[in-house]
N, CA, C and O of each residue as an XYZ file, in Angstrom:
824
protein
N      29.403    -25.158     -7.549
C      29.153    -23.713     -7.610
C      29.268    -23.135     -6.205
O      28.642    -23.596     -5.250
N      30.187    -21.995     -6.124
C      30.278    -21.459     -4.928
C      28.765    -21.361     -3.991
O      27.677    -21.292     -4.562
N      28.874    -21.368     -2.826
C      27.547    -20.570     -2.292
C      27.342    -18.941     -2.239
O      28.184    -18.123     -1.868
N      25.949    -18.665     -2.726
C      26.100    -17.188     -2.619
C      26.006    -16.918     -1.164
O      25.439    -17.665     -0.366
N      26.691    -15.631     -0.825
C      26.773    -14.748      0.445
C      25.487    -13.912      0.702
O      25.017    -13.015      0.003
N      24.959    -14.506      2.062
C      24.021    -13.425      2.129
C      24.299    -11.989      2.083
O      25.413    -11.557      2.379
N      23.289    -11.197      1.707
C      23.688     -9.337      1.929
C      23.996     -9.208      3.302
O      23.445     -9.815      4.220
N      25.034     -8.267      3.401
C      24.906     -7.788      4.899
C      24.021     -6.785      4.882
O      23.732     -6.094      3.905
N      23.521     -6.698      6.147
C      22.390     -5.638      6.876
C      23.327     -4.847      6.830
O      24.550     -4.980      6.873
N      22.486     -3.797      6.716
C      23.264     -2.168      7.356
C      23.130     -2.246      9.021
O      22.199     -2.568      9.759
N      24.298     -1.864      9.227
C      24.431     -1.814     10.676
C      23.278     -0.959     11.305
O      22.731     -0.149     10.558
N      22.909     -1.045     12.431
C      21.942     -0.328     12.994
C      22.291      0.533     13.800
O      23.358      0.211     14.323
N      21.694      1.991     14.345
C      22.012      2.591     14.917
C      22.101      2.643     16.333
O      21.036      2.302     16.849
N      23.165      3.007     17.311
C      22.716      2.609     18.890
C      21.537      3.047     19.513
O      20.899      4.098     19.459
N      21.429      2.182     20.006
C      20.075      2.749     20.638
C      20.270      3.420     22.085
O      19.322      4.029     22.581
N      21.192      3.340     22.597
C      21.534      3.456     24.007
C      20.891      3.691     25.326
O      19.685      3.465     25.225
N      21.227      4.051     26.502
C      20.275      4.005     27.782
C      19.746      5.018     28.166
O      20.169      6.173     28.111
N      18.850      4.645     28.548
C      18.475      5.832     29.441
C      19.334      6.648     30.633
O      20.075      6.009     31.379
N      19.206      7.895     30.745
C      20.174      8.239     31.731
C      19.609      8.246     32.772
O      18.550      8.848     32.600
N      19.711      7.888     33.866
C      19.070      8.424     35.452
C      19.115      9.917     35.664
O      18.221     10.638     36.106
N      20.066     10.170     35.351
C      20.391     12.213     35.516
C      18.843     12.901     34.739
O      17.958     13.669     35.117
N      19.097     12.236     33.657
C      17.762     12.883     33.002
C      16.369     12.837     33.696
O      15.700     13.854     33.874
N      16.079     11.922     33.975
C      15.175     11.248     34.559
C      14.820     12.180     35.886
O      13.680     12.630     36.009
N      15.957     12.478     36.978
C      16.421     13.221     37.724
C      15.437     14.573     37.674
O      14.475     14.918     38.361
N      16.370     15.380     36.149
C      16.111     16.454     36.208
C      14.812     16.856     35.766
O      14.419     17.947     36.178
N      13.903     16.053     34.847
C      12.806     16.086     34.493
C      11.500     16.100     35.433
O      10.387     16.376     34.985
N      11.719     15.808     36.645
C      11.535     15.373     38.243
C      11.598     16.822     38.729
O      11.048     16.878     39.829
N      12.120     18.183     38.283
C      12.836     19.366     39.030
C      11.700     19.859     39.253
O      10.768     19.314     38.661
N      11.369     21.069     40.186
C      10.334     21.974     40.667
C      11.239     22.737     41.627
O      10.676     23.195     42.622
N      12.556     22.951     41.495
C      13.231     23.782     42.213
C      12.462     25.447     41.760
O      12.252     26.322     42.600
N      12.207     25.556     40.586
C      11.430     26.954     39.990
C      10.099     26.690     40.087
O       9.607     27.228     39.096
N       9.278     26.192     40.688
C       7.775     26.027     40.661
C       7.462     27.472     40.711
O       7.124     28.058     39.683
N       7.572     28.190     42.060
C       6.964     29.466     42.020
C       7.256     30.578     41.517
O       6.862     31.619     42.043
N       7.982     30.567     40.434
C       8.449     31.427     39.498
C       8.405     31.023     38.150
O       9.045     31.534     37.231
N       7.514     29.958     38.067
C       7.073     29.822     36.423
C       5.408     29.756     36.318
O       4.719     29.064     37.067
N       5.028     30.380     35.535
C       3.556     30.780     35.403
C       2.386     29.723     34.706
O       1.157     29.753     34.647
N       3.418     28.799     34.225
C       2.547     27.276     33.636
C       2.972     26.432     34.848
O       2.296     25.406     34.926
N       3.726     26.539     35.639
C       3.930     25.350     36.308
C       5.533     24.690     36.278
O       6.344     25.611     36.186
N       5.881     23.974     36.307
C       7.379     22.962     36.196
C       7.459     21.819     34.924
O       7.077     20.693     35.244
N       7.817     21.959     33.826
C       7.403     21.057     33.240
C       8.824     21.067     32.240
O       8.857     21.507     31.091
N       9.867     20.521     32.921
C      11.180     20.223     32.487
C      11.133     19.922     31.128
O      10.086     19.309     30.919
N      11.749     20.059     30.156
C      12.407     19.559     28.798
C      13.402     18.824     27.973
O      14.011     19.221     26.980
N      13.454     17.555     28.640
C      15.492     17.435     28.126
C      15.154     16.192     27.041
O      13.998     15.784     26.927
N      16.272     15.620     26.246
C      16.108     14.376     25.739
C      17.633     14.287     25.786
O      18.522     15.134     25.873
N      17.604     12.585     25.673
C      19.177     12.370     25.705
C      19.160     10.796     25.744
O      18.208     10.248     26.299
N      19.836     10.289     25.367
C      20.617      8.714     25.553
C      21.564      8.605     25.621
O      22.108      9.484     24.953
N      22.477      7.770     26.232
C      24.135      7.219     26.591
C      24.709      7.050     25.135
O      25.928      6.878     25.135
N      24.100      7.061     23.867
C      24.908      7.266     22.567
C      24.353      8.245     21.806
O      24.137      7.961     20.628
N      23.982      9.665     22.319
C      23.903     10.392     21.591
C      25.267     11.502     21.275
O      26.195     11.959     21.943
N      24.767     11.622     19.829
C      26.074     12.088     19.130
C      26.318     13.498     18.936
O      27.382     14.099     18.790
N      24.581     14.094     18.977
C      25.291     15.385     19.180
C      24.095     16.539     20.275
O      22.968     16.123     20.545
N      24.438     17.538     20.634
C      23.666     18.143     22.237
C      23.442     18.971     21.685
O      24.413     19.387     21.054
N      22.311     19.669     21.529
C      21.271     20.687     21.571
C      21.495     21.783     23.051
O      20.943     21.472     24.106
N      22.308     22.980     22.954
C      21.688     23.606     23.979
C      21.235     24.562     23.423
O      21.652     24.755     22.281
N      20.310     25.444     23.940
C      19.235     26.394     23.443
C      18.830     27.094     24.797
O      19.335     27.029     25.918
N      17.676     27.828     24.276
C      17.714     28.799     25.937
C      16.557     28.371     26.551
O      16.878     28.339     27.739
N      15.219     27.966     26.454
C      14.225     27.552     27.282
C      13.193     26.565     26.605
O      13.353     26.104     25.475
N      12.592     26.414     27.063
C      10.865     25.474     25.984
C      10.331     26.844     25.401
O      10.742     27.876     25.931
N       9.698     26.899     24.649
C       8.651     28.426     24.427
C       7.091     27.462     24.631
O       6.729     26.300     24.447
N       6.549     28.633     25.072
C       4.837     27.928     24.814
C       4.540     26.575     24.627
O       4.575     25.601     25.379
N       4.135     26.789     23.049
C       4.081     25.460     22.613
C       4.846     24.121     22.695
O       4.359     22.995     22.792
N       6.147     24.477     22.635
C       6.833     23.604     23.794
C       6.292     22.545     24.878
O       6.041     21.350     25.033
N       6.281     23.911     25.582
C       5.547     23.168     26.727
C       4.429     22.550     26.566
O       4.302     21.390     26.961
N       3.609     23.101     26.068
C       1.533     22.382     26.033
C       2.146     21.119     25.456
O       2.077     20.192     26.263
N       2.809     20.754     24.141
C       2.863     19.311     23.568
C       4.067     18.568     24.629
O       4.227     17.442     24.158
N       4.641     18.670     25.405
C       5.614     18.612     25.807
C       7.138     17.657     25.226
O       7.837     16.735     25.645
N       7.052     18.871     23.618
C       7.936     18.290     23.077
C       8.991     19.478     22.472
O       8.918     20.178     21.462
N       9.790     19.404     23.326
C      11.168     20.611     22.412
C      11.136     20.846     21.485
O      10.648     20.055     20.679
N      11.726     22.270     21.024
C      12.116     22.872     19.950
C      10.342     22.229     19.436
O      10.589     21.028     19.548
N       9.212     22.266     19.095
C       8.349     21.979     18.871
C       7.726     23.304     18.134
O       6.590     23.666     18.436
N       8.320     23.854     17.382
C       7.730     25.123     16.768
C       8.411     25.623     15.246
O       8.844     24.821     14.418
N       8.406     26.817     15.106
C       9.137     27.542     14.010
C      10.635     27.433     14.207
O      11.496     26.874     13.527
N      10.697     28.114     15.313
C      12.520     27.787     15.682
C      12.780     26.649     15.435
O      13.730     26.435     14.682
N      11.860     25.302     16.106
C      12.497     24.350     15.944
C      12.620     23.590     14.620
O      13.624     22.904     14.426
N      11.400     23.700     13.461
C      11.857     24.318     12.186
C      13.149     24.509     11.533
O      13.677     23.872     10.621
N      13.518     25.458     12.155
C      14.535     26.470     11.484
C      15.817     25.711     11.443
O      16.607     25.419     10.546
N      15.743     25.468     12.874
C      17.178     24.616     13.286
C      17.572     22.824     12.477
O      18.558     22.213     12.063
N      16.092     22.607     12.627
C      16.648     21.096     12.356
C      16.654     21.276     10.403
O      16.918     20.328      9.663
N      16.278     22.803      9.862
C      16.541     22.786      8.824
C      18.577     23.299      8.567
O      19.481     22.762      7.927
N      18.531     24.230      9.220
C      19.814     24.470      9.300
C      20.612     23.006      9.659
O      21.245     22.481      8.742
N      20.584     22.455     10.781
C      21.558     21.107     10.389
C      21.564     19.640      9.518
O      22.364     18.707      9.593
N      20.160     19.834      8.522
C      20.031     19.017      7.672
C      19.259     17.652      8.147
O      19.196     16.673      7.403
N      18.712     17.678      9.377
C      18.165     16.560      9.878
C      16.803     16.359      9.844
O      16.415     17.527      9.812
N      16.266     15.988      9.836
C      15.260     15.440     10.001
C      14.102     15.266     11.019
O      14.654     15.173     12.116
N      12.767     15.179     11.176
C      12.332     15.604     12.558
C      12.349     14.212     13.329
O      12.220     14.092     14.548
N      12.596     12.803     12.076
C      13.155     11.537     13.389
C      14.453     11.666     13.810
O      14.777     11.388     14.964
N      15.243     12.071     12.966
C      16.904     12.187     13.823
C      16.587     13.024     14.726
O      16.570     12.534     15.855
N      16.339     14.057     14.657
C      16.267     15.263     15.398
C      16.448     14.763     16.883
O      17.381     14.925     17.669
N      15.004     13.971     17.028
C      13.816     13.621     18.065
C      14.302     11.881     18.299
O      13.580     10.966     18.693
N      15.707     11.826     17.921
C      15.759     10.173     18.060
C      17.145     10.487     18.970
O      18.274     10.588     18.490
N      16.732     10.641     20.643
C      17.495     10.592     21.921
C      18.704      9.618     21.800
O      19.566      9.654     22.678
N      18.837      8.579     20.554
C      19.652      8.350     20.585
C      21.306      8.720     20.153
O      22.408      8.433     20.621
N      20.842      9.459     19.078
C      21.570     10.291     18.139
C      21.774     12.096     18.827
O      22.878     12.573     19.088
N      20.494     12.816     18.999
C      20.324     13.909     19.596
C      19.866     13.893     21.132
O      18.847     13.369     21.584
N      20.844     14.579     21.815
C      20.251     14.821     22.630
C      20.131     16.633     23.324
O      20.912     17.519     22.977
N      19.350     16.770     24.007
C      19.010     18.113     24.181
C      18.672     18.567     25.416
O      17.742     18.100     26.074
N      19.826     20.015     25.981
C      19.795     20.453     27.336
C      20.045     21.455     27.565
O      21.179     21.828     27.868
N      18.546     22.528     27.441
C      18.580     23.991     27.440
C      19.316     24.383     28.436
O      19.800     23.665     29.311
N      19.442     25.922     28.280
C      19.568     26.611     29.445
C      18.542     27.013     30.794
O      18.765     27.259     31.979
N      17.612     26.959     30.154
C      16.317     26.604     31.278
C      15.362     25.789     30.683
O      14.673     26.024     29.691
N      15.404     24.554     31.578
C      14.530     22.938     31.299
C      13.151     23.504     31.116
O      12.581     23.098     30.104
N      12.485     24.353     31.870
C      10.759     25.178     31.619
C      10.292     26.552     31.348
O      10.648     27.567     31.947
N       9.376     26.453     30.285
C       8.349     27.335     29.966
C       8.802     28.793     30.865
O       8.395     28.747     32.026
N       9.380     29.743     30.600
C       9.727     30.541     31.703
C       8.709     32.028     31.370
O       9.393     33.045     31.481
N       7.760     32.207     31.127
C       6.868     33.149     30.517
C       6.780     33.763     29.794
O       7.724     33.565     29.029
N       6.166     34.521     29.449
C       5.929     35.758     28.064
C       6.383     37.111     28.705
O       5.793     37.358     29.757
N       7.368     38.109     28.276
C       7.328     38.950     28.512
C       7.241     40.196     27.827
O       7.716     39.444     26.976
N       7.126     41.298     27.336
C       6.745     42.341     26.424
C       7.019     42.208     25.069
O       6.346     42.606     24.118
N       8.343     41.455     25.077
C       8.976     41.688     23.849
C       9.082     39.797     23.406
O       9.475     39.186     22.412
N       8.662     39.504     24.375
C       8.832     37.553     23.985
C       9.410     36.702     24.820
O      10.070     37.213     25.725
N       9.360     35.777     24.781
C       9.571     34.858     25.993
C      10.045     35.261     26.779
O      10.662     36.202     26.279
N      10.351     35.237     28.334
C      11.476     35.444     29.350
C      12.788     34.937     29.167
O      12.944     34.099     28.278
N      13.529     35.210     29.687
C      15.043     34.765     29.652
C      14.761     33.441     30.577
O      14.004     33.253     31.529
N      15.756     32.552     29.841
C      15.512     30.919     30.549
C      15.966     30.930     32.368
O      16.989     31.518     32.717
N      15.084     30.224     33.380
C      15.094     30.144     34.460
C      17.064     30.189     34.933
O      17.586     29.079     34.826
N      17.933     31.223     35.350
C      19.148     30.810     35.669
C      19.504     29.808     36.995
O      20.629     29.891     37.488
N      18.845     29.178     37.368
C      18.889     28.153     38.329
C      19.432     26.744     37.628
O      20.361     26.040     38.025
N      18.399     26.501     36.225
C      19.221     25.391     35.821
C      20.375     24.788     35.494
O      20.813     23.728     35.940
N      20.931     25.634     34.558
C      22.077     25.555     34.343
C      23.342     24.548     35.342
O      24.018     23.523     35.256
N      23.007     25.860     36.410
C      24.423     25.382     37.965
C      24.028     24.005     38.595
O      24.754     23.184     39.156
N      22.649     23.972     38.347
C      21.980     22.829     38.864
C      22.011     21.556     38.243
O      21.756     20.512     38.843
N      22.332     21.635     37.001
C      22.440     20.303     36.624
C      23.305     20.303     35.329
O      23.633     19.167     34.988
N      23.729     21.257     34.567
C      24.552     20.918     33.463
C      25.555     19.908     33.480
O      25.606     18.866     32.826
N      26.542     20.486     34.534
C      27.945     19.664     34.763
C      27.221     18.224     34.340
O      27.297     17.710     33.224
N      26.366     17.594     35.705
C      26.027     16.336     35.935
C      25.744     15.443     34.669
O      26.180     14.360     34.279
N      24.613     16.568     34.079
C      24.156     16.007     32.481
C      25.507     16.073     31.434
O      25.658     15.119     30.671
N      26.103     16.757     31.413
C      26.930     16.703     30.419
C      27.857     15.401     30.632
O      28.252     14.739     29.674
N      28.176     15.085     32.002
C      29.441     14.173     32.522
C      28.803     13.077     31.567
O      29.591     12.496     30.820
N      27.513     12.746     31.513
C      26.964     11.495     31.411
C      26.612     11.340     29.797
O      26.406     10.192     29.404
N      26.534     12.352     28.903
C      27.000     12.354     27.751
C      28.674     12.479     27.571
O      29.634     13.245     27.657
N      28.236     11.088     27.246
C      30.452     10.724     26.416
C      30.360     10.233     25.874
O      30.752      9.081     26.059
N      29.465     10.774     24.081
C      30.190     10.129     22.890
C      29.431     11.635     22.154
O      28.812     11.500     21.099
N      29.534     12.845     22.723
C      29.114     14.126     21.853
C      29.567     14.478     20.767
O      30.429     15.270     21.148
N      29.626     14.472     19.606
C      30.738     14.675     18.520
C      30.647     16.663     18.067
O      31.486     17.474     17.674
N      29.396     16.728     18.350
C      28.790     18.320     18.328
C      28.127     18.995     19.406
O      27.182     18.670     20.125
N      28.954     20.155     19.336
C      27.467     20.975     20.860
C      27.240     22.269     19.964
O      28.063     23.091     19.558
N      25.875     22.192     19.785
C      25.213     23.448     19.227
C      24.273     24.337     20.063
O      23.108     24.123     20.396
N      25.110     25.438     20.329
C      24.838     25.990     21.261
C      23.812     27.366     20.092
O      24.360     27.970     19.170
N      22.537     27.524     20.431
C      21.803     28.638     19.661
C      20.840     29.410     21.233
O      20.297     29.112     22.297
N      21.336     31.040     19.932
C      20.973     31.911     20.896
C      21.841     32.794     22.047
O      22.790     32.240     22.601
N      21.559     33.895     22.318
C      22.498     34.564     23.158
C      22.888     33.853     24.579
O      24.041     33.643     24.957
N      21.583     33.496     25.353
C      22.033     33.060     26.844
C      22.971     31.235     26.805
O      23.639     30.860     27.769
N      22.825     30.524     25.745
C      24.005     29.629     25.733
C      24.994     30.370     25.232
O      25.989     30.141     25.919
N      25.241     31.154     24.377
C      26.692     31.763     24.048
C      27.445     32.489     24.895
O      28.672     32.489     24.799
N      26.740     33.246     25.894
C      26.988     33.751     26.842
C      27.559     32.717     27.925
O      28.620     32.965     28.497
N      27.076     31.946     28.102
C      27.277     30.827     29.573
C      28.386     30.392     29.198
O      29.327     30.312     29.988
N      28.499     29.963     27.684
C      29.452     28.661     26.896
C      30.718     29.441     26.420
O      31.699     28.747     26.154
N      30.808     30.608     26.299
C      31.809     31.117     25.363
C      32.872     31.830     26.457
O      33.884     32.466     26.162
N      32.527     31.639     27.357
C      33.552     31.908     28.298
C      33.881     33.707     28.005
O      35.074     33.983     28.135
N      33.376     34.365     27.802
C      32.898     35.806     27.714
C      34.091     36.019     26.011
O      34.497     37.146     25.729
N      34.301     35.330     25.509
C      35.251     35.728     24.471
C      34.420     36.557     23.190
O      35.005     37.286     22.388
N      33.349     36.363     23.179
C      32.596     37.485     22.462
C      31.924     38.204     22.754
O      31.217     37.831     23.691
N      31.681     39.469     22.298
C      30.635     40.759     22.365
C      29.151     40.295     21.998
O      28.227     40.694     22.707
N      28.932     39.557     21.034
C      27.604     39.055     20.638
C      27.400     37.443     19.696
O      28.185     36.540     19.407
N      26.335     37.619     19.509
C      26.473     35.778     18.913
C      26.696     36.070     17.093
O      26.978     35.246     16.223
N      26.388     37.879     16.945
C      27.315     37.320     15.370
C      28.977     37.309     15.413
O      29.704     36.780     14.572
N      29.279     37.827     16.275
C      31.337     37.392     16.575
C      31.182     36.194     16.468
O      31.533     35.464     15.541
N      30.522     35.881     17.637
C      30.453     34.206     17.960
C      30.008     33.218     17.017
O      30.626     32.153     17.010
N      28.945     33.389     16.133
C      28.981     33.106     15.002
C      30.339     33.082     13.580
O      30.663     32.149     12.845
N      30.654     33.942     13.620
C      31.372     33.894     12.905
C      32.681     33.325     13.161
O      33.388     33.528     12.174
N      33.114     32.885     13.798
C      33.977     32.329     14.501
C      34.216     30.784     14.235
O      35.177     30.068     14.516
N      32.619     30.426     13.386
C      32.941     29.196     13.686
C      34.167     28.231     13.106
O      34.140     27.115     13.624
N      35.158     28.412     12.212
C      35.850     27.910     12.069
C      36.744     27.758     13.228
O      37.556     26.838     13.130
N      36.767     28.365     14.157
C      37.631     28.188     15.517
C      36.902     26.968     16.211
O      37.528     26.328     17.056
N      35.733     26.656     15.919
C      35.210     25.744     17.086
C      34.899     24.077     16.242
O      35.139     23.082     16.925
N      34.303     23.841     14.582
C      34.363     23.346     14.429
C      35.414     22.122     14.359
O      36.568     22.459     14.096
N      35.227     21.060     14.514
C      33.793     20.217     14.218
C      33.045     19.616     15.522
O      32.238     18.687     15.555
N      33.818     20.854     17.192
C      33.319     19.968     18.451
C      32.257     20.691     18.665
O      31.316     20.201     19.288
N      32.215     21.905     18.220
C      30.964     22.688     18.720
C      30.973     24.074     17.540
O      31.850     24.335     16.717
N      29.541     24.886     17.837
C      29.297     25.866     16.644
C      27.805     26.618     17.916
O      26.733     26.286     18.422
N      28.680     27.658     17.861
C      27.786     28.957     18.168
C      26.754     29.798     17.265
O      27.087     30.604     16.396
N      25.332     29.436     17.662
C      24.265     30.206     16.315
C      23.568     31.175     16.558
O      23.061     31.170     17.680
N      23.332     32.079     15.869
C      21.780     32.404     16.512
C      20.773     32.040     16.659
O      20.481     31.064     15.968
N      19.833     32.510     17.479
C      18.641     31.479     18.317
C      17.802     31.335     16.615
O      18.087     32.181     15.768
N      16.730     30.138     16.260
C      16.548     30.204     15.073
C      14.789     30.726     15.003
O      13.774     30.397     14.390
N      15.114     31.517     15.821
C      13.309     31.929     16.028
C      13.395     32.591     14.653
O      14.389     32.760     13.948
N      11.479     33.094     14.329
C      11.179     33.804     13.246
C      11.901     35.267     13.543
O      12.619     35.860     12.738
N      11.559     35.715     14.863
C      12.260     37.298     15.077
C      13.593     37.825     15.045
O      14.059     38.862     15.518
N      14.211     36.705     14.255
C      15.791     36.908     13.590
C      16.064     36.900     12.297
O      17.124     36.952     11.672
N      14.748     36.813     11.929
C      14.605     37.001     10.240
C      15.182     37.992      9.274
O      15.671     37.936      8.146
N      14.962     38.804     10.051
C      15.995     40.474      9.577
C      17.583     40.431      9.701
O      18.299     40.999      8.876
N      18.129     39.659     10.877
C      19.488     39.153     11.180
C      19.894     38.328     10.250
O      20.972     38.479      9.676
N      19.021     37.306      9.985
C      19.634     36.743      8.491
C      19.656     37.552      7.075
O      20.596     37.549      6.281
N      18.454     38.227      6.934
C      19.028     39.164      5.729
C      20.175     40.206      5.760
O      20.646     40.755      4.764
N      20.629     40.439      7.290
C      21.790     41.265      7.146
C      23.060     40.432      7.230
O      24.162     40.974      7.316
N      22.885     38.963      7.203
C      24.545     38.500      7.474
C      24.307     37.133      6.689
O      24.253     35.961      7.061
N      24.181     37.786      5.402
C      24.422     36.645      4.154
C      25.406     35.234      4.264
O      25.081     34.075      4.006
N      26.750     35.775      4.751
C      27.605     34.536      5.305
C      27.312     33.794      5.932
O      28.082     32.867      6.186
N      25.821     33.880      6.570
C      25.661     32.465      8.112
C      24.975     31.512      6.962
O      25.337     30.337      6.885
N      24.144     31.949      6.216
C      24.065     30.834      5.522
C      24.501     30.543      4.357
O      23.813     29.871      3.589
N      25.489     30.912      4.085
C      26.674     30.396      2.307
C      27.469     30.126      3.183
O      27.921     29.105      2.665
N      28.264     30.268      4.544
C      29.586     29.866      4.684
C      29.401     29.217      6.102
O      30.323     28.558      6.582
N      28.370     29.374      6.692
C      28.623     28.418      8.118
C      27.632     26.985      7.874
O      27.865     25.857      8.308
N      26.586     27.390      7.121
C      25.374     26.097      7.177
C      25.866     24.659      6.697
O      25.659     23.554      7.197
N      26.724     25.106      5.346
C      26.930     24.015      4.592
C      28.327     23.054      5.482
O      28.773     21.986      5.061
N      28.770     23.709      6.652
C      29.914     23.216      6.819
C      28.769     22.508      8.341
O      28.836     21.302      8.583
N      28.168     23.093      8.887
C      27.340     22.563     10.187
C      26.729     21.101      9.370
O      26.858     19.931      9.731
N      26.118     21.589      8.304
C      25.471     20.114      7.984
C      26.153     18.979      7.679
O      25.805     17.840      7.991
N      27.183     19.308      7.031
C      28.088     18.348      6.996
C      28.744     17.469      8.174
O      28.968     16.259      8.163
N      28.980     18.366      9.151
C      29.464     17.901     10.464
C      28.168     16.881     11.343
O      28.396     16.007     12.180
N      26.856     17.320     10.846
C      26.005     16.502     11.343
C      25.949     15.471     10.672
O      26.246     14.473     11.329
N      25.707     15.297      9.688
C      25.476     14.296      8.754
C      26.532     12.868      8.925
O      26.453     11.641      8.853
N      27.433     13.824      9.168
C      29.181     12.737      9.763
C      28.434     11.807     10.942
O      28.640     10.594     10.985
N      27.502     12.517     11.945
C      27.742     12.137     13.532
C      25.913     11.476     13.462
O      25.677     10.664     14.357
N      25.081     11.689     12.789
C      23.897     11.006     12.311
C      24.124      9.569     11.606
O      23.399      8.579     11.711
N      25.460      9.724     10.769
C      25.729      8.496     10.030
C      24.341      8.431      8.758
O      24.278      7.496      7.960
């Protein structure tokens, strides 16, 4: 009688390295005296993550747990790409690199605009060192702005657009609660862009 074959395992997912860059930038206090909590950088990332999170700052709560996207927005988003809060949060798969790494304050109408120091200061470096990105999801006006190379008026052009950018990247709006009204006026972001974003994640999550 033949021998039976063991099952194969499901392959496992990479786990990959730590970056030094990260490490680096998490280290920053170039903005100390212009942030009102203090310096308290935000990034995640590993040498096999598959897809990059940019967004515009930590908010609050953010910061106190010192864990990204750690709120409603962040909610919103990891519902919009179908993931999960371990994929999300698993540096190996996701990794994540606002437009400003800290807490940048409260101002009349809601957070401050993310610190513009970071960006020049360390994107290039961080990005060089992610090379296996399959997605860059850029949410919110101040990444669409930085990233879009001025080709749109606002992030619903830019939004809508996304068939021009998929499956390397997808321009959103930021997924806070105070865009709630923006989604009831633009029915298409979620019947015609969501189902095609999740899919594209789901590809690069495995």
């Amino acid at each position: 009688m033949a021998k039976k074959q063991p099952a194969k395992k499901p392959a496992k997912r990479p786990v990959g390295r730590a970056l030094p860059i990260l490490t680096e930038a998490r280290a920053c206090t170039h903005c100390a005296s212009e942030l009102p909590l203090g310096p308290k950088p935000l990034l995640a990332g590993k040498s096999s993550a598959r897809i990059l999170i940019v967004g515009q700052a930590p908010g609050r709560v953010a910061h106190e747990t010192g864990k990204p996207w750690n709120d409603k927005s962040g909610e919103r988003l990891r519902d919009w790409l179908g993931m999960t809060d371990d994929q999300f949060y698993d540096e190996s798969v996701t990794a994540i690199v606002p437009m400003g790494f800290c807490f940048p304050g409260t101002g009349k109408s809601g957070d401050m605009p993310p610190r513009p120091e970071c960006a020049p200061l360390w994107h290039e470096r961080i990005l060089k060192s992610l090379k296996h990105i399959g997605l860059t999801v850029y949410a919110g006006k101040y990444a669409m702005e930085h990233n879009a190379g001025g080709a749109y008026a606002s992030v619903t052009e830019a939004a809508k657009a996304y068939a021009d950018h998929l499956p390397e990247r997808i321009f959103l709006p930021h997924p806070s609660p105070r865009n709630n009204l923006w989604l009831k006026k633009n029915p298409w972001f979620e019947r015609d862009v969501l189902p095609k974003l999740r899919r594209r994640a789901a590809e690069l999550v495995g």
